[in-house]
N, C-alpha and C positions, 0 to 999 in steps of 0.2 A: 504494500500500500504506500509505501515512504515513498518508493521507486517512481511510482507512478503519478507522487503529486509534487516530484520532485522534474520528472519529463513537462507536466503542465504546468506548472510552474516557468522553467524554461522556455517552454512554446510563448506562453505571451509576454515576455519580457523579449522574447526575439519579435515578438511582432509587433509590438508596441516600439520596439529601437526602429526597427522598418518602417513604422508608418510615421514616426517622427519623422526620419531622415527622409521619405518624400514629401512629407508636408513641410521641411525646410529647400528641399532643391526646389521645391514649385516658389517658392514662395519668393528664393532667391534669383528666379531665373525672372530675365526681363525681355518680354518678347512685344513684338508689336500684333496690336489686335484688332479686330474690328467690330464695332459695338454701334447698332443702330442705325450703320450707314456710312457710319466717320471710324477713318482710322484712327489708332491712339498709341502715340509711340510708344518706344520700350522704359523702360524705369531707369534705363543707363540713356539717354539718348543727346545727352550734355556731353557723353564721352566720346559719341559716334564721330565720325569722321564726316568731315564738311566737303558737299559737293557745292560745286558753282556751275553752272549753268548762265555761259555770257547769253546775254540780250541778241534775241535774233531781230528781226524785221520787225515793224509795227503789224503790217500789212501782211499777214501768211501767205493770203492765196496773189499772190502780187503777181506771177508769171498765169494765172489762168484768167488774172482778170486784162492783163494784156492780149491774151490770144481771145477772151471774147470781145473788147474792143477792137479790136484787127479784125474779125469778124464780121463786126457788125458795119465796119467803114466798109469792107469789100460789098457788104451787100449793099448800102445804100449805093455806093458808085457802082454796081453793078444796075439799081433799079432807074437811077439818073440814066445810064447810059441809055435802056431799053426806052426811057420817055423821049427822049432826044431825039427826033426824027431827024 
């Protein structure tokens, strides 16, 4: 009977060291998550490393809005021509 409350005994003192030690690595671990819609950074994220991202264009679509301007002058002088007897 000692033996045996001696193994149970054992058992949940290992499992209770166990589930400390995952409820401190969760607890200690800083992850990024998403809650709601919004991301939310990690708990370290003062230490992360800094990207930069230079400033492009104001104007993204700048080369589609040229080729629909171009477009649109070729067909007007395309429609000028056809009225021009």
């Amino acid at each position: 009977m000692l033996a045996m409350k001696t193994a149970s005994h054992r058992w949940m003192q290992l499992t209770l060291a166990a589930t400390g030690l995952a409820i401190t690595a969760v607890a200690n671990t800083g992850c990024q998550v998403t809650e709601a819609g919004q991301t939310l950074p990690s708990a370290y994220y003062i230490q992360d490393d800094i990207q930069y991202f230079a400033p492009g264009p104001e104007f993204k679509l700048q080369r589609e809005a040229a080729a629909m301007k171009a477009y649109k002058s070729d067909l007007e002088a395309q429609q000028a021509a056809r009225q021009a007897p």
